[in-house]
C-alpha positions in Angstrom: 0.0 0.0 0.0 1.2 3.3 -0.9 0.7 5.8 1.9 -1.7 8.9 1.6 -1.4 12.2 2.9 -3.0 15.2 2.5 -1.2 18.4 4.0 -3.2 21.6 5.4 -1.8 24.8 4.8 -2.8 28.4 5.7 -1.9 31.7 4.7 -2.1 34.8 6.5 -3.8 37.9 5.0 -4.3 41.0 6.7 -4.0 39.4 10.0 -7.0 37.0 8.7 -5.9 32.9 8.6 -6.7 31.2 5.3 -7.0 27.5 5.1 -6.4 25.8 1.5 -8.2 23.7 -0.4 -6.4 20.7 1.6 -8.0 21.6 4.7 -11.5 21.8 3.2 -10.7 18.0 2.0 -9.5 16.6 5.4 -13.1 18.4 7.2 -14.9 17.1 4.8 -13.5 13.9 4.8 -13.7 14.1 9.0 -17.2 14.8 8.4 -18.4 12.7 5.7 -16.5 9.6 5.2 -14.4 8.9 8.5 -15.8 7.7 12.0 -13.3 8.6 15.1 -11.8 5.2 16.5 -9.5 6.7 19.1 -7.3 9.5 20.5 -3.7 10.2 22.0 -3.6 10.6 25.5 -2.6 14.6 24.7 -5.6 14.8 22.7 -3.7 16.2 19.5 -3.7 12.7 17.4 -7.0 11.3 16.4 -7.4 8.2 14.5 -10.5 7.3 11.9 -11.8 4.5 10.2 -12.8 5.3 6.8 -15.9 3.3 4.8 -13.6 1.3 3.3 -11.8 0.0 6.1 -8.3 2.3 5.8 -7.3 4.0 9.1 -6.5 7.3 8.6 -4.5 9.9 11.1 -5.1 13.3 12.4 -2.2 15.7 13.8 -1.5 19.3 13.8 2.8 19.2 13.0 2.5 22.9 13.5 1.5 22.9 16.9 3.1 26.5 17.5 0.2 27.7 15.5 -3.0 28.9 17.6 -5.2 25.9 17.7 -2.5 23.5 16.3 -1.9 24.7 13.0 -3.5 23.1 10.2 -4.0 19.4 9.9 -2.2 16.8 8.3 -4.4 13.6 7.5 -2.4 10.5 6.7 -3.7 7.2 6.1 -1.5 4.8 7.7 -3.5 1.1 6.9 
């Protein structure tokens, strides 16, 4: 299996935070697609199960961001 990834980015504008189109992807997909199966003990790593049976993997790498950045969803089974 080759692994998937899809990497949040934002942009500042005028003081204003602006998610990309990769962000919109991993919400929707949180909404829409994935069902929560579990979390890290620090609450910042949250794995789903997706309708097909992949386990996907949220984090926030930039954690120095407010909020934790944007998120980084990889699938890792």
């Amino acid at each position: 299996m080759s692994k998937k990834e899809i990497i949040g980015h934002w942009k500042f504008e005028n003081g204003n935070v602006i998610a990309d189109s990769n962000c919109k992807i991993i919400k929707s997909m949180i909404k829409q697609e994935l069902t929560k199966i579990g979390t890290s003990e620090d609450g910042w790593t949250i794995k789903y199960k997706a309708n097909d049976g992949s386990i996907w993997e949220l984090s926030y790498p930039q954690s120095h961001y407010q909020g934790g950045g944007p998120p980084k969803l990889v699938q890792i089974q």
